[in-house]
C-alpha positions in Angstrom: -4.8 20.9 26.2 -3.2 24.5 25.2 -0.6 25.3 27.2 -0.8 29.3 27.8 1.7 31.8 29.3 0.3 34.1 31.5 -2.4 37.0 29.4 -4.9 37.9 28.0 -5.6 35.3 25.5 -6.7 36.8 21.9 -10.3 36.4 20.4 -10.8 32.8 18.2 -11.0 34.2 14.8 -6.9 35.2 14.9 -5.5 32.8 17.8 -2.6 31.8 17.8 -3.2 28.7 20.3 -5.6 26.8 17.8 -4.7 24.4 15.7 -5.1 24.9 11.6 -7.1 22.5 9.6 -3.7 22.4 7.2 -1.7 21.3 10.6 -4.1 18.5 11.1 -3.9 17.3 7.9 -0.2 17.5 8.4 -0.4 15.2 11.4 -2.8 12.4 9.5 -0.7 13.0 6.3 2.2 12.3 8.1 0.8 9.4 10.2 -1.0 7.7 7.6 2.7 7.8 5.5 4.5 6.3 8.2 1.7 3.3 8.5 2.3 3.1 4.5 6.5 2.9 4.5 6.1 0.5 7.4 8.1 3.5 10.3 7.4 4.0 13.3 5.0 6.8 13.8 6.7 8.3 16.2 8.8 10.4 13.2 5.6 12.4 12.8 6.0 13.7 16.5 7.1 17.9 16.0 5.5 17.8 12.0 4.2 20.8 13.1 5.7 22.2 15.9 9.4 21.9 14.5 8.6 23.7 11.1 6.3 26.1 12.8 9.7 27.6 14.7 11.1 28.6 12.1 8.8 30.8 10.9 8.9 34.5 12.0 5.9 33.3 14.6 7.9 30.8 15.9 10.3 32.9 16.7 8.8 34.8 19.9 8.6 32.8 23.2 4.5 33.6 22.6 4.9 31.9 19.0 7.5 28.9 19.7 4.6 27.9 22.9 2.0 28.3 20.7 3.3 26.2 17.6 4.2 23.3 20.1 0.3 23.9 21.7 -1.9 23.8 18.6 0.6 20.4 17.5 -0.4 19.3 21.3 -4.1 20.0 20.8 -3.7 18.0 17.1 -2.3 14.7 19.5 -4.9 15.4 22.3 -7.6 15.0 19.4 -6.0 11.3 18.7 -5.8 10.9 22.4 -9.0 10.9 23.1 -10.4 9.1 19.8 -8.3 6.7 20.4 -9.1 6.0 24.4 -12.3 6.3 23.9 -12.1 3.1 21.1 -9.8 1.3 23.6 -12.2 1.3 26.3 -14.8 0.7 23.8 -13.4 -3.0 23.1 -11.6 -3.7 26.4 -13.3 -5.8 29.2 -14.8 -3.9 31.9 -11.8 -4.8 33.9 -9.6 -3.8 31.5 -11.3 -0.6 30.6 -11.4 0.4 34.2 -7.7 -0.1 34.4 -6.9 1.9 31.5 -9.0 4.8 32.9 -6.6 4.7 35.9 -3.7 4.4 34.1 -4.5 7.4 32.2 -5.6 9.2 35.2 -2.1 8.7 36.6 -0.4 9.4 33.3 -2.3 12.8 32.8 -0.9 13.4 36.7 2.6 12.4 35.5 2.6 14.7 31.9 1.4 17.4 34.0 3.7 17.4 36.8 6.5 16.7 34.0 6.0 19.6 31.6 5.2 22.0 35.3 9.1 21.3 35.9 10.9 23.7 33.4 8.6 26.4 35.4 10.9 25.9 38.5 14.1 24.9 36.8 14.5 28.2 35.1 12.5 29.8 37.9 10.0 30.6 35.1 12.2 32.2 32.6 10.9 33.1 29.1 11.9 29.8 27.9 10.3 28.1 30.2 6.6 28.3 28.6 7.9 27.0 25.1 10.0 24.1 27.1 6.5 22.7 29.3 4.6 23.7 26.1 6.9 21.3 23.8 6.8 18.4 26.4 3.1 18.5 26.7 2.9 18.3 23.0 5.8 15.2 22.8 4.4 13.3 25.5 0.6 13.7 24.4 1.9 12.6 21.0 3.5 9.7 22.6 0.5 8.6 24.6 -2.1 8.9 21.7 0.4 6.4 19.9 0.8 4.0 22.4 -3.6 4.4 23.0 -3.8 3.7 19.2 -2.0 0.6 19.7 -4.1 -0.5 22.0 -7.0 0.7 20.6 -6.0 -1.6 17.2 -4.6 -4.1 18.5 -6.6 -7.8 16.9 
């Protein structure tokens, strides 16, 4: 799900683009939280990303895309646990359905997040603009699959 700006991309040990194990515990900490004081989840969307730009990393067009990528990687993760458990309990109608739906909606997110590219006629801030949507609308998507994917 990284969203990368054109480059060379650097070797695993040191990069940038991947998420930290103390970022996903961030995410669950913040989730599990939210489910505890009764908010909407939604308030954990940016836990990492937002913090993460204001840091001297964060503060390069390189480092503000790659906060808001390994925070988008983190909700891709939940995505995909949690569509795979929706299908898992749906009908086969159902499931079928919500395999096209997300087909479509992976279309739409792409397409979406592509548009900053031509609005700023890719600009330097247009890589940490797509790379933030991607992140907020994955987020967004892995919490309305987790509803699904709990619901009785």
């Amino acid at each position: 799900m990284t969203v990368f700006l054109a480059g060379a991309r650097p070797a695993a040990a040191d990069d940038p683009f991947t998420p930290r194990p103390a970022e996903r515990l961030a995410v669950a900490d913040c989730l599990s939280s939210a489910r505890a004081a009764k908010e909407k989840p939604g308030i954990c969307i940016g836990v990492v990303a937002d913090p993460c730009m204001e840091t001297d990393e964060g503060m390069t067009t390189v480092g503000m895309t790659a906060c808001a990528s390994r925070e988008a990687d983190i909700w891709d993760e939940l995505l995909n646990r949690h569509y795979q458990k929706a299908r898992s309990i749906l009908s086969e109608e159902a499931s079928a359905g919500l395999r096209d739906v997300q087909r479509l909606w992976i279309e739409y997110r792409d397409a979406n997040c592509a548009f900053p590219r031509l609005q700023f006629g890719g600009g330097t801030m247009a890589g940490p603009i797509s790379a933030y949507c991607v992140m907020e609308m994955t987020a967004r998507r892995a919490l309305e699959l987790a509803e699904i994917a709990n619901m009785p």
